[in-house]
Phi, psi and omega in degrees: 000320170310306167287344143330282166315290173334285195327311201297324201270359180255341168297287188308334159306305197291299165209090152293308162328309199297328206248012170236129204314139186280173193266150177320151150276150188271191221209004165265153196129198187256126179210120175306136157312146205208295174210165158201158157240030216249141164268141204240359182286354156324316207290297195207163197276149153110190159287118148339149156233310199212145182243117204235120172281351188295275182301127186311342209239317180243126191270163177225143179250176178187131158187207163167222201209097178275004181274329181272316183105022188239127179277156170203123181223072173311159166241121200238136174279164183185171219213147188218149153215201195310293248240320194198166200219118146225131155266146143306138187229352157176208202281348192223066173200127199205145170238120157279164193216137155251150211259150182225155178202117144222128185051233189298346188251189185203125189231175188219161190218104157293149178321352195237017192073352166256135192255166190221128200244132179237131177267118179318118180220169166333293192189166160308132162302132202298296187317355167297300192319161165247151148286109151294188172186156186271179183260128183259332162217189169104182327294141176253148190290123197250156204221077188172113176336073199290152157282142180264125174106356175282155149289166176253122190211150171236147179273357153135337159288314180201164175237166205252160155218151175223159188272164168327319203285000189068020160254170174195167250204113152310151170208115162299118189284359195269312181245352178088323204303085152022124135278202150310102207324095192239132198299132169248287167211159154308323178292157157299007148300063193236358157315051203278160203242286199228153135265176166210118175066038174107336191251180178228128165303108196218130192255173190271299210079349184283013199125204177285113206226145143260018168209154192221130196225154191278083214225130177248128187332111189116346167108013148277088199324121199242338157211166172217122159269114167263133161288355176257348196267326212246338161217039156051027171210085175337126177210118167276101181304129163217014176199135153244158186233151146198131173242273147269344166237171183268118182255100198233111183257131194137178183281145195281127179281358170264334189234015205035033122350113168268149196235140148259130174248155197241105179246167168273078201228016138273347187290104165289098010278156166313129185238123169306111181279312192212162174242105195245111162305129153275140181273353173220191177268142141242131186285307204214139189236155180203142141296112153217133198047048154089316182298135162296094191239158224197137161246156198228173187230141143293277155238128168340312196255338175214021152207129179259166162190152171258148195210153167220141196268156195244093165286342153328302178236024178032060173223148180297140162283287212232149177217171195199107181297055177355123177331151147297125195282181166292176174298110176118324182247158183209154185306116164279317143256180153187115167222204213225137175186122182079028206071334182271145188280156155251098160239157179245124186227187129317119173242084187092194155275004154243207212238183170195161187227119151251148155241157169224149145322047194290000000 
């Protein structure tokens, strides 16, 4: 009678087993891009390549824009169960997807019916990957209404900063700690960028402005570049360099292009050596060790990167992922002073200076 019960009660176990749906394969792991018709560019700047699932909380994207040399490998948070995929697509925004897994692929479909079919694979492949970097100091706190659309910029000695008020400032990296207000100017150039022999390249910053000038400590004006009147090529500025040329970054006002201009600024009048086009945005420019280097925002809200540039072949050389800032804050500068990279972000309700190594 005993083995009878026994029998009975493992005939029901079974099957009970037998009648319940088998369970989904899980949506964790590495999965290739394979075709898509869903645009990914919320996800990474460039092409999707590869979507890594592996960690429960955070998806990692891989991709770029290989014609530039440039990788971008955000990290997005996002939520997977049997059925949908939702990522983040910025700070208070996410898209859903529904999700499907049969045997290695894994496909996702949008509200609009268009689909993205992915293949399971081993891992990110290394050359894929971006480079990170540490921070070698920071933050140090800076405590002062910076002007918008300014750079963090130094004379080879010290570095500069400047206020709403048209003034601008020594500044210790070390301690944050102000020099003396000293007057750049009255006019709305006070954006300052770049130096070049003691003055500063300082843009207005009001929109799409195409000139940037040449302005020395008391408020005198010592040159002015219109890129369109003076080197017959429209450029809205938002980042300068200067080393043996004058380095000018930002968009073309006829074609939207992002741009590099090569100028000639010792030169009277200022002469356009070369036009070199991009394939990305750079927000901010520095001279460092003889190199050109750039800070560019990917996506805005989660990669940041420092990249130094092959003005040769208008390709990134070298890239570097930037820490992630808090919610809300963002990279502001970048300049070079003492072997170190300089940056300036939003901390809060002040401002803060980090540096790093490449």
């Amino acid at each position: 009678m005993k083995k009878m019960l026994l029998f009975i009660l493992v005939l029901v176990l079974a099957l009970a087993a037998c009648s319940q749906p088998p369970a989904q394969p899980s949506a964790s792991g590495v999965w290739q891009l394979q075709s898509s018709q869903i645009d990914f560019s919320y996800w990474v700047r460039g092409d999707l390549q590869y979507l890594d699932l592996s960690d429960p909380y955070t998806a990692g994207a891989y991709g770029g824009v290989a014609a530039a040399n440039l990788k971008s490998c955000p990290k997005i948070p996002y939520h997977a169960d049997q059925s949908s995929l939702s990522l983040k697509t910025g700070p208070s925004s996410e898209a859903t997807y529904l999700l499907s897994i049969s045997g290695d692929t894994l496909t996702l479909k949008n509200t609009n019916g268009q689909q993205a079919t992915f293949k399971k694979v081993y891992e990110v492949p290394a050359e894929v990957k971006c480079q990170t970097i540490a921070f070698a100091s920071g933050p140090v706190e800076v405590h002062l209404g910076v002007k918008s659309g300014s750079n963090i910029t130094s004379d080879g000695a010290n570095l500069w900063l400047a206020d709403e008020g048209g003034n601008v400032y020594q500044i210790n990296p070390a301690t944050g700690q102000l020099g003396t207000a000293q007057l750049l100017t009255n006019s709305g150039y006070s954006a300052i960028q770049t130096m070049q022999g003691g003055d500063f390249w300082a843009t207005e910053f009001a929109g799409r402005i195409s000139t940037i000038k040449r302005m020395r400590l008391g408020g005198s004006e010592q040159d002015s570049i219109d890129t369109r009147l003076d080197l017959s090529h429209e450029l809205a500025t938002f980042g300068a360099a200067y080393g043996t040329r004058l380095w000018l970054a930002g968009q073309n006002l006829s074609t939207d292009q992002s741009e590099l201009l090569e100028v000639d600024s010792d030169a009277e009048p200022d002469t356009l050596v070369k036009v070199h086009p991009l394939d990305f945005f750079v927000d901010k420019l520095a001279i460092h060790q003889g190199k050109l280097w750039g800070l560019i925002t990917l996506l805005g809200w989660n990669e940041n990167q420092i990249v130094e540039l092959d003005t040769t072949n208008n390709k990134i050389a070298r890239s570097y992922v930037l820490p992630a800032l808090d919610v809300g804050d963002n990279y502001r500068g970048l300049t070079s002073l003492g072997g170190k990279l300089y940056l300036l972000a939003d901390y809060g309700n002040a401002y803060a200076i980090y540096s790093v190594n490449p």
